[in-house]
C-alpha positions as CSV (number, residue, x, y, z in Angstrom):
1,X,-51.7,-63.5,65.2
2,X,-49.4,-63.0,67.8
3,X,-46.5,-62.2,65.7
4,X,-48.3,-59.8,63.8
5,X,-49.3,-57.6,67.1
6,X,-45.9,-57.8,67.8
7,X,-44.3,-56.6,64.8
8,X,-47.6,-54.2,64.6
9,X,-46.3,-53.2,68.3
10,X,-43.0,-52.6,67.9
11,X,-43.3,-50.9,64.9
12,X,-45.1,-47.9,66.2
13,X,-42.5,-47.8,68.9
14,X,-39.8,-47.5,66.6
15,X,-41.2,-44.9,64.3
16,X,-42.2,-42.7,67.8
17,X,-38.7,-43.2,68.7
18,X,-37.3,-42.2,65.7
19,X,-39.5,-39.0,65.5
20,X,-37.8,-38.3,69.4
21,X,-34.9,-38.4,68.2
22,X,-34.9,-36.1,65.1
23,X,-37.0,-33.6,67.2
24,X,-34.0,-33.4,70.1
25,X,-31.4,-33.4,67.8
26,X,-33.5,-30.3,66.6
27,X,-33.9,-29.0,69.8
28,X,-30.1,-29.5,70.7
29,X,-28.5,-28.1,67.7
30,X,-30.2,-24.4,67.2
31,X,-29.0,-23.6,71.0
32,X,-25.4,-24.4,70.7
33,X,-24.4,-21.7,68.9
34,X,-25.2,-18.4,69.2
35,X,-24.0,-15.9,66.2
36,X,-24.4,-17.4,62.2
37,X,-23.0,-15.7,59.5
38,X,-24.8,-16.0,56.0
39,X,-23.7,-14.9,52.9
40,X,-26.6,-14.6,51.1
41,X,-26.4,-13.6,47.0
42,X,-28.1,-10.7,45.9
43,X,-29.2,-8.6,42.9
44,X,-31.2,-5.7,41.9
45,X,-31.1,-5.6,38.2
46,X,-32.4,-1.7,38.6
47,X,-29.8,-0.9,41.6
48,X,-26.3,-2.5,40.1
49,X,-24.7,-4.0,37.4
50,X,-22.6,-7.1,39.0
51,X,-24.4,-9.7,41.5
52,X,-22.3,-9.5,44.8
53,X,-22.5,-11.8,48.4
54,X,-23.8,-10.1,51.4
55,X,-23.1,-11.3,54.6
56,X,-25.7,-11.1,57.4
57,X,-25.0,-12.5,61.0
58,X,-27.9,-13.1,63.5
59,X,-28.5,-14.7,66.8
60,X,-29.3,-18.6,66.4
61,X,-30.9,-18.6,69.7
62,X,-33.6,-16.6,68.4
63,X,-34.3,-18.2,65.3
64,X,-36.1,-21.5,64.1
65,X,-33.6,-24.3,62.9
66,X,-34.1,-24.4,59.3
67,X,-32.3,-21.9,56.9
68,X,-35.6,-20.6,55.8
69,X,-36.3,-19.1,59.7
70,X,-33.0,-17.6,59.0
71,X,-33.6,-15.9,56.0
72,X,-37.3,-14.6,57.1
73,X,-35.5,-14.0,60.1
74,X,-33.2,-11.8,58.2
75,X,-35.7,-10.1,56.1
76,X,-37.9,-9.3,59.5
77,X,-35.3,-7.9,61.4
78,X,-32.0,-7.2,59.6
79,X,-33.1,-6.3,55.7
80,X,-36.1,-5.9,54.4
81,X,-34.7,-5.8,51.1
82,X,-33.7,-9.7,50.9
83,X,-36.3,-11.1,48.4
84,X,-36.3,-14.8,48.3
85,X,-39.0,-17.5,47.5
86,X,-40.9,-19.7,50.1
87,X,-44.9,-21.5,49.9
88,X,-45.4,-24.4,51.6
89,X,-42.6,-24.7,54.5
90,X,-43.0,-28.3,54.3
91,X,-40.5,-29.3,51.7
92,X,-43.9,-29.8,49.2
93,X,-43.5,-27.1,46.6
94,X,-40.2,-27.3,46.0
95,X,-40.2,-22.8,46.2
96,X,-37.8,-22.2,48.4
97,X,-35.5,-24.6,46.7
98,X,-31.7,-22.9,46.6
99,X,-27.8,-23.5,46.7
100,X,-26.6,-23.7,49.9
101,X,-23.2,-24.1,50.8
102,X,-23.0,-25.4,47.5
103,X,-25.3,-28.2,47.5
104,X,-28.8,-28.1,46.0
105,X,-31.8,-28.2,48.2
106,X,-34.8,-26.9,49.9
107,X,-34.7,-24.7,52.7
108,X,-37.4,-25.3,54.6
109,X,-36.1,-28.6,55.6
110,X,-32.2,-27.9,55.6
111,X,-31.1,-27.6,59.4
112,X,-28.7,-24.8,60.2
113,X,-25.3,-26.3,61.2
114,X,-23.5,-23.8,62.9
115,X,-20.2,-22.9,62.1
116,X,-17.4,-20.3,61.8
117,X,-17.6,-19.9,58.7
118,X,-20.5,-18.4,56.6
119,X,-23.6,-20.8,55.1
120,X,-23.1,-19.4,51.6
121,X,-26.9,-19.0,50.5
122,X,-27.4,-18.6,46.5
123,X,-29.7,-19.3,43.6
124,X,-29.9,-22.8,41.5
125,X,-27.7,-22.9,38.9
126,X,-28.7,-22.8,35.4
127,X,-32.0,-20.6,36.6
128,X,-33.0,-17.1,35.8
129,X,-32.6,-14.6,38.5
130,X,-34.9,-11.6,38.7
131,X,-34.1,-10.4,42.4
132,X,-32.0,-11.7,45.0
């Protein structure tokens, strides 16, 4: 009985540690650096022929740290053109799902690592693009 309050115990310490943790990492990481720049894909089947990569820089300071705050951040305050998908912002629906930096994934739970250089932002592969 005892061993099971214990291992009871020290789970819930663990898993209250662990969240801590990935919430200070969070809270560390989106101050650090100030100015991100994105290159973000876009298209406008009525406005051009050719697809082209637009880069956008903004203020990390004043954004969220996932690359979806950055792109509705971008679409608030920068261009109100940007079209992109987005739902749930819990990493559920699986809408805001997109190629970033060249790796597959959703961007409601992707953290923005700053860098120099530019968090290249584009559509899946192999999927139809209407806009943006």
């Amino acid at each position: 009985m005892m061993a099971a309050a214990a291992r009871s115990c020290c789970s819930r310490f663990s898993a209250r540690s662990a969240g801590a943790s990935v919430r200070a990492l969070a809270a560390a990481a989106a101050p650090m650096a100030s100015p991100q720049k994105f290159g973000i894909y876009r298209y406008d089947p009525d406005q051009m022929a050719k697809p082209y990569l637009q880069e956008y820089t903004i203020d990390l300071k004043s954004c969220g740290p996932m690359i979806l705050d950055a792109l509705i951040k971008i679409k608030d305050e920068v261009d109100p053109t940007l079209t992109f998908r987005r739902s749930c912002r819990e990493g559920i629906c699986g809408s805001c799902a997109m190629n970033i930096n060249g790796k597959n994934g959703l961007a409601c739970l992707l953290y923005i690592e700053p860098s120099d250089k530019a968090i290249e932002i584009q559509p899946l592969p192999h999927t139809y693009v209407v806009k943006d």
